[in-house]
C-alpha positions in Angstrom: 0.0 0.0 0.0 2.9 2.5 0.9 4.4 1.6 -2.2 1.9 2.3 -4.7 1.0 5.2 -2.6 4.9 6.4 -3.5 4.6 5.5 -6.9 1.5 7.3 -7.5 3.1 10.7 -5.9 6.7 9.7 -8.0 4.1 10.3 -11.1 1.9 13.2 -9.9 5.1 14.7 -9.4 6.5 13.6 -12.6 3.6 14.6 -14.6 3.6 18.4 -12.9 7.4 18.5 -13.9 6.7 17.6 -17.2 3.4 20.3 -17.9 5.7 22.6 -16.5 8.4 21.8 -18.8 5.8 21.7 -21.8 4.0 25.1 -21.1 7.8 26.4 -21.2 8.6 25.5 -24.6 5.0 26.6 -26.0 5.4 29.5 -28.4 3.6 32.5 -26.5 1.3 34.4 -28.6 0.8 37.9 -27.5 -2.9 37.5 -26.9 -2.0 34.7 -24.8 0.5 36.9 -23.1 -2.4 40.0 -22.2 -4.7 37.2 -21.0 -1.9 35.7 -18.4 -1.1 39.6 -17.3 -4.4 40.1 -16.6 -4.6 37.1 -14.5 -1.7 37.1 -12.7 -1.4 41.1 -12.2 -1.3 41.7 -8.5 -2.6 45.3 -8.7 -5.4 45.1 -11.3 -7.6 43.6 -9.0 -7.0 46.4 -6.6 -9.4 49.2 -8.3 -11.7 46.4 -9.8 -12.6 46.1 -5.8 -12.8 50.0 -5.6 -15.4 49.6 -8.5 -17.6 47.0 -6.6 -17.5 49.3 -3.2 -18.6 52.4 -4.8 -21.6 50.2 -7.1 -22.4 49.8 -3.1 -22.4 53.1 -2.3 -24.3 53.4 -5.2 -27.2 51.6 -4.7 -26.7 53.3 -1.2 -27.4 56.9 -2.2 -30.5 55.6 -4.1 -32.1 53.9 -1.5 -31.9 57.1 0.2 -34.9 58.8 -1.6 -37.1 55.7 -0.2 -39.2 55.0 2.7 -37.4 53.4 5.6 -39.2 51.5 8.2 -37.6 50.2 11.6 -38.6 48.6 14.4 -37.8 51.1 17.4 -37.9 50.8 21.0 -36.7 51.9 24.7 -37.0 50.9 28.4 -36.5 54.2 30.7 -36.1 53.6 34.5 -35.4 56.5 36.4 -37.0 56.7 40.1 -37.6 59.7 41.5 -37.2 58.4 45.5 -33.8 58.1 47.1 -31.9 60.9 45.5 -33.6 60.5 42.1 -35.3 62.4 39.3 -38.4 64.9 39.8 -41.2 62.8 38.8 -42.6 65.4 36.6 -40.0 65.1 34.8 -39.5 61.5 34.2 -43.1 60.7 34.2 -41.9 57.8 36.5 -39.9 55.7 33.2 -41.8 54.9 29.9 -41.5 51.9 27.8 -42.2 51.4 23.7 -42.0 49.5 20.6 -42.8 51.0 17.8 -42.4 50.1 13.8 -41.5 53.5 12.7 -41.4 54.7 8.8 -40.0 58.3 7.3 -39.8 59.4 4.0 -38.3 62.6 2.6 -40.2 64.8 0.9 -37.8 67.9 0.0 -34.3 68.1 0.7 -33.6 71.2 -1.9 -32.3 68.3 -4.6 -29.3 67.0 -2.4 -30.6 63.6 -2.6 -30.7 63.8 -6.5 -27.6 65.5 -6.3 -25.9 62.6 -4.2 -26.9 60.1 -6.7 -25.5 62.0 -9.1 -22.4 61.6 -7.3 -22.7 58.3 -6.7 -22.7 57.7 -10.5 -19.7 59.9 -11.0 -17.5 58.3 -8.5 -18.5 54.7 -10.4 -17.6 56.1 -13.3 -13.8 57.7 -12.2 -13.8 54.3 -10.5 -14.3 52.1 -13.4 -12.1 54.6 -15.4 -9.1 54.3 -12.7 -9.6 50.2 -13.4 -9.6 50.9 -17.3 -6.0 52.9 -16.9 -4.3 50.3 -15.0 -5.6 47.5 -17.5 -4.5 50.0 -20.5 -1.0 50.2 -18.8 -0.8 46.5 -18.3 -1.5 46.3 -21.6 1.1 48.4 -23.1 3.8 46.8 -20.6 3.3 43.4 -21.6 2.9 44.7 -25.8 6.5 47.1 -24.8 8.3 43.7 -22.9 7.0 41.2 -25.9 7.6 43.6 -29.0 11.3 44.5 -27.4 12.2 40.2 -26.5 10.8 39.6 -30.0 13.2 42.3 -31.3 15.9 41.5 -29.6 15.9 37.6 -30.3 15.8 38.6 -34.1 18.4 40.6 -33.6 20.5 38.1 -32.0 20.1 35.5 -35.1 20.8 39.0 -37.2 24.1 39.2 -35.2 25.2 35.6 -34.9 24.5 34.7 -39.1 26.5 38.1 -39.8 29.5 36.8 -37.4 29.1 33.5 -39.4 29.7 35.3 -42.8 32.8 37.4 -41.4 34.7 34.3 -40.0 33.8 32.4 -43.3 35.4 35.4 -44.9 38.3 35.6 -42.2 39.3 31.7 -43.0 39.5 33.0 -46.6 41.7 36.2 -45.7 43.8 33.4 -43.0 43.9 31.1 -45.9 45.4 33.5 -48.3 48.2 34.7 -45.5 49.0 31.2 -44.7 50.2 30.7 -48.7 52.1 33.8 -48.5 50.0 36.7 -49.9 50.3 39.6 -47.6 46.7 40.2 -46.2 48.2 40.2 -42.8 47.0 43.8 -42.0 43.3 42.5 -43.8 43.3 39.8 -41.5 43.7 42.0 -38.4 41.0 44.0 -39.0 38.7 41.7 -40.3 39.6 39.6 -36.8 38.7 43.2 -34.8 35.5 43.4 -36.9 34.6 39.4 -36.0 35.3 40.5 -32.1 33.3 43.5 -32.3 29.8 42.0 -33.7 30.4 39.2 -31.1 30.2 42.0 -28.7 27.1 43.2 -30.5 25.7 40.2 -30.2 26.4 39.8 -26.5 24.4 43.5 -25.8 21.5 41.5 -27.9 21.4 38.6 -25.4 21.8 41.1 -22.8 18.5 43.2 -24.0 16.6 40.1 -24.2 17.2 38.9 -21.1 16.0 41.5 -19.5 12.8 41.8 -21.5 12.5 38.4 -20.6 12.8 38.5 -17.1 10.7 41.4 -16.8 8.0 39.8 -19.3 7.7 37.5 -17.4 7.4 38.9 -14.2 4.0 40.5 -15.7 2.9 37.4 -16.7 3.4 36.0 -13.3 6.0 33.2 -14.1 8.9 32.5 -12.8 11.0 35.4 -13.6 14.1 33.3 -14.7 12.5 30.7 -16.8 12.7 29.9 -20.3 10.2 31.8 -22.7 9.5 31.4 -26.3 7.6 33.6 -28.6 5.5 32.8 -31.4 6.6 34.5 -34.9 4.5 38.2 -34.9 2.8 39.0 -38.5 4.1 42.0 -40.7 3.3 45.3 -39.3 0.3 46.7 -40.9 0.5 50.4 -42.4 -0.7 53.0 -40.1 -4.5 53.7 -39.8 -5.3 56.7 -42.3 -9.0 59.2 -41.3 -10.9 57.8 -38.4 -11.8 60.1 -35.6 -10.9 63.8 -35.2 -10.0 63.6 -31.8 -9.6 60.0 -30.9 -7.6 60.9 -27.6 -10.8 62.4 -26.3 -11.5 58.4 -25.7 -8.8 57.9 -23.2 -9.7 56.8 -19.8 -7.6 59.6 -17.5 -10.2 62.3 -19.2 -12.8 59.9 -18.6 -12.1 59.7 -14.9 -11.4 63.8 -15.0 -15.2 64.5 -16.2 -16.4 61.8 -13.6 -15.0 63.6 -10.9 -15.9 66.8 -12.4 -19.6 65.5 -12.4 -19.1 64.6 -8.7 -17.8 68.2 -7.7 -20.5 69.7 -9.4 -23.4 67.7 -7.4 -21.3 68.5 -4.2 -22.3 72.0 -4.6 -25.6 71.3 -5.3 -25.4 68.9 -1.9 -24.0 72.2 0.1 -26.5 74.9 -1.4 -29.7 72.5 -0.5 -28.3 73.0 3.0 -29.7 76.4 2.3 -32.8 75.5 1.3 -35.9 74.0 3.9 -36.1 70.0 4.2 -38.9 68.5 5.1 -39.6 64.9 5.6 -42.9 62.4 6.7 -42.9 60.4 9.6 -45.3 58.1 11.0 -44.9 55.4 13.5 -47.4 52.7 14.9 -46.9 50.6 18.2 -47.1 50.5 22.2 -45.9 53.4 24.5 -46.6 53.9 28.2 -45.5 55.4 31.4 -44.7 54.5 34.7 -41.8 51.8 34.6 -41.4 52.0 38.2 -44.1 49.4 38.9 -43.5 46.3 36.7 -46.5 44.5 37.6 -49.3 42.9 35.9 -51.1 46.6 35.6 -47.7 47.8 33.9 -48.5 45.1 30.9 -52.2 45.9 30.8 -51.5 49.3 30.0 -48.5 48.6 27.7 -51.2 46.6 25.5 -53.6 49.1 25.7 -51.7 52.2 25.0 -51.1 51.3 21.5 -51.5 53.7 19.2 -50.2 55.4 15.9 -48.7 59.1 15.0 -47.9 60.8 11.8 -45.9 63.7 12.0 -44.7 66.5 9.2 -40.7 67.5 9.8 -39.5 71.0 8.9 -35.6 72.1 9.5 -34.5 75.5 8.1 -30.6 76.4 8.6 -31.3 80.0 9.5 -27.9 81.3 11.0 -24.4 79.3 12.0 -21.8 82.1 11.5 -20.3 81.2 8.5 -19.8 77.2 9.0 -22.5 76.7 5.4 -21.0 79.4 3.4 -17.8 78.3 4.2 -18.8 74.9 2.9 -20.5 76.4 -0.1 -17.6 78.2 -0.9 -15.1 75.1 -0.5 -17.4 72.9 -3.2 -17.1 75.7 -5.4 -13.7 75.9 -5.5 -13.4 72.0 -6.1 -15.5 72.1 -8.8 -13.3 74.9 -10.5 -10.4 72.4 -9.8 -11.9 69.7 -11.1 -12.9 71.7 -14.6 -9.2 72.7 -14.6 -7.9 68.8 -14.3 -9.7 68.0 -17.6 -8.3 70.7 -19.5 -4.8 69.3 -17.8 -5.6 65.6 -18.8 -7.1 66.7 -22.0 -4.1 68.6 -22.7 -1.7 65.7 -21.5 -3.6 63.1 -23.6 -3.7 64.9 -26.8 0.0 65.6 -26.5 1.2 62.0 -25.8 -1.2 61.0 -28.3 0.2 62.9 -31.0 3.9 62.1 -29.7 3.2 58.3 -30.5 1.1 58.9 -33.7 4.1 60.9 -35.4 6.6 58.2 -34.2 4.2 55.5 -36.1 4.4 57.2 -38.8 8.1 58.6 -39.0 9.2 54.6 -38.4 6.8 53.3 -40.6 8.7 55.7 -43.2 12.2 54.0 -41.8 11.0 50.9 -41.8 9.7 50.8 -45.6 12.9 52.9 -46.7 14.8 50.0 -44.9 12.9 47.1 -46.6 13.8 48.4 -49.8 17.6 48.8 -49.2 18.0 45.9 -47.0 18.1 43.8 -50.5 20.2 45.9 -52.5 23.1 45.8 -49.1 23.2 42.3 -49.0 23.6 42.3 -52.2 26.5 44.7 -52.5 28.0 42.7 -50.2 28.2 39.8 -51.8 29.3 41.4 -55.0 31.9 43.0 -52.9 33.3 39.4 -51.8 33.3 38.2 -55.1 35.3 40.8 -56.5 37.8 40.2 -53.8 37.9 36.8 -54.4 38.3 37.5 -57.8 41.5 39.6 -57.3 39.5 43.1 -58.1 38.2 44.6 -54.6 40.1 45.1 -51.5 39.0 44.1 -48.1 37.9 47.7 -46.8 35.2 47.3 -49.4 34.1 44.4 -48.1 34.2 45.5 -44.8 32.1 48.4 -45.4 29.6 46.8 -47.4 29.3 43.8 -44.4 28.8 46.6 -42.0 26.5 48.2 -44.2 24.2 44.7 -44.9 24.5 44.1 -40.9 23.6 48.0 -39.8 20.4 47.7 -42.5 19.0 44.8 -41.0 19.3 45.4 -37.3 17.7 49.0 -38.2 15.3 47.2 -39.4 14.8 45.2 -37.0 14.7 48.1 -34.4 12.6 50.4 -36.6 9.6 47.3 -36.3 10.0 47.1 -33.6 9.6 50.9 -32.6 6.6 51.2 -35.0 5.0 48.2 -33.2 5.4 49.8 -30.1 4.7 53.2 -30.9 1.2 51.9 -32.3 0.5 50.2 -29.1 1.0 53.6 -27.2 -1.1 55.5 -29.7 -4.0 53.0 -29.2 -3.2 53.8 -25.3 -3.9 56.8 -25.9 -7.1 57.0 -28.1 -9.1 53.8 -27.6 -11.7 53.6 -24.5 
């Protein structure tokens, strides 16, 4: 029994090693990528639980132009022998239950006004959620785009070094028969050195995108990760909206909380204004606690009975304290008009920052795909012509430097354009 018990944990264990080993060599697609983020994000869930607290208070401030009803009650002792109370005064104790209802009737629109708020603070909140899922969005697109980059440029650097050191045997092959390419095969050497240095700064980069990738994702930081092959970059979006920035979520959360300073003026003018309210209660009351006998229950049962009552309350005076407050909600309100011109202002400008990167790099990048050819190209014809006696072997350094510099620019330049795409759409979708 132990034993199979061992085996059976020997293969649980086994198997978790091994779906662990399998979901590390799956290609990641970037989708796949947002939808771990999301997951695992240890912060996102943070103002999703904001969201649900205020859809409380919510539902709160509506309730509040209701009828309430409760069940109310007291038990008041207080004899008036041995150092106690004047009688008259304490009408010897009183006892009551009572199911008691009020409703408002005018508050000078503060209840409106404090749904009203209600809605706007659900709105900034669910616009505060939207911002850190937008930035967790761009993060993870920024970490992938830049580990996809730099793994391309690796293979970039490492099958340029393999075409210098096949042309370095050739220049070591010609000095070892006696042709005096000894100065040739120096620098061609320093050249080999330098894009394995290159190459080195490419692992570097993507080991750092990797880590921090998948950190977001919530992986093990230090474990292997493999990206699946991204499709072409489209060509940027031409028309669409005039002012697609006016969707982003920061001015979305500005005018909610401008909404909600605006109804707390209204809240601390209706202070001004008369309230009145209904209030009507049915139930048993009586006097005289002092003699808890059977005549004390008698007349609690007969002294049932039912009120209705009308409540008026006027702030007349109070030196200052409700202008004060009047004053202090109008001021918010003219800070809160201000922050959407600031976030308008912000959005628009970071908006159009990433929009004129797309397209400046989507320039680069379709100027690079057209030269990329025609450098590898010259460097092969500048090989041959050495080979063949006719070039020298500063030619075919620079034209191997040129081939090498046009495709990690162009690797680079995709990679900026992808990224500066994603920030755009930061910026502009809701």
């Amino acid at each position: 029994m132990i034993f199979r018990s061992f085996v059976a944990a020997f293969l649980a264990v086994g198997f978790l090693v091994v779906a662990s080993s399998v979901r590390a060599q799956e290609s990641l697609t970037l989708e796949t990528a947002l939808g771990e983020a999301r997951a695992a994000n240890l912060r996102l869930p943070l103002p999703a639980f904001e969201v649900q607290v205020l859809h409380a208070r919510q539902r709160e401030a509506i309730a509040e132009k209701w009828l309430k009803v409760a069940v109310e009650g007291g038990f008041v002792y207080a004899p008036f022998y041995s150092h106690g109370y004047d009688p008259i005064i304490t009408n010897l104790g009183e006892a009551r239950i009572q199911v008691a209802a009020r409703q408002p009737i005018y508050a000078g629109g503060s209840i409106v006004a404090g749904i009203e708020r209600a809605n706007a603070a659900v709105a900034a909140g669910e616009a505060r959620y939207r911002i850190a899922e937008k930035d967790l969005d761009l993060d993870v697109r920024s970490r992938y785009y830049e580990l996809d980059a730099a793994v391309a440029e690796q293979a970039i650097r490492q099958a340029a070094i393999e075409r210098i050191r096949a042309y370095l045997e050739l220049l070591q092959s010609r000095k070892a028969s006696g042709q005096a390419v000894a100065g040739d095969v120096f620098r061609t050497q320093v050249r080999a050195d330098l894009e394995e240095s290159n190459r080195l700064d490419a692992a570097q980069h993507a080991e750092d995108a990797r880590l921090e990738l998948n950190a977001l994702l919530g992986r093990e930081p230090a474990g292997p990760l493999s990206l699946s092959p991204l499709p072409p970059p489209e060509a940027p979006a031409s028309g669409g909206s005039a002012a697609p920035w006016e969707n982003a979520p920061e001015i979305v959360q500005a005018r909610a909380e401008a909404r909600g300073a605006e109804a707390e003026t209204v809240i601390a003018r209706s202070e001004r204004l008369p309230h009145l309210s209904l209030g009507a209660d049915m139930g048993l009351w009586t006097a005289d606690t002092m003699h808890l006998n059977a005549d004390f229950w008698n007349r609690l049962w007969f002294n049932r009975g039912y009120s209705v009552s009308m409540v008026l309350s006027w702030s007349i005076w109070d030196r200052g304290a409700l202008d004060s407050r009047i004053a202090a909600a109008n001021l918010g309100l003219q800070q809160a008009q201000r922050a959407v011109e600031a976030e308008r202002h912000d959005a628009y400008t970071k908006w159009a920052q990433a929009v004129a990167a797309e397209k400046r790099t989507y320039e680069q990048m379709v100027l690079l795909q057209r030269i990329l050819p025609e450098a590898r190209d010259s460097y092969l014809e500048a090989e041959s012509r050495y080979r063949g006696g006719a070039g020298t072997a500063l030619e075919v350094l620079d034209a191997y430097a040129a081939a090498t510099e046009a495709a990690v620019k162009l690797n680079d330049v995709t990679a900026r354009y992808r990224i500066a795409r994603a920030v755009a759409e930061r910026w502009s979708a809701p």
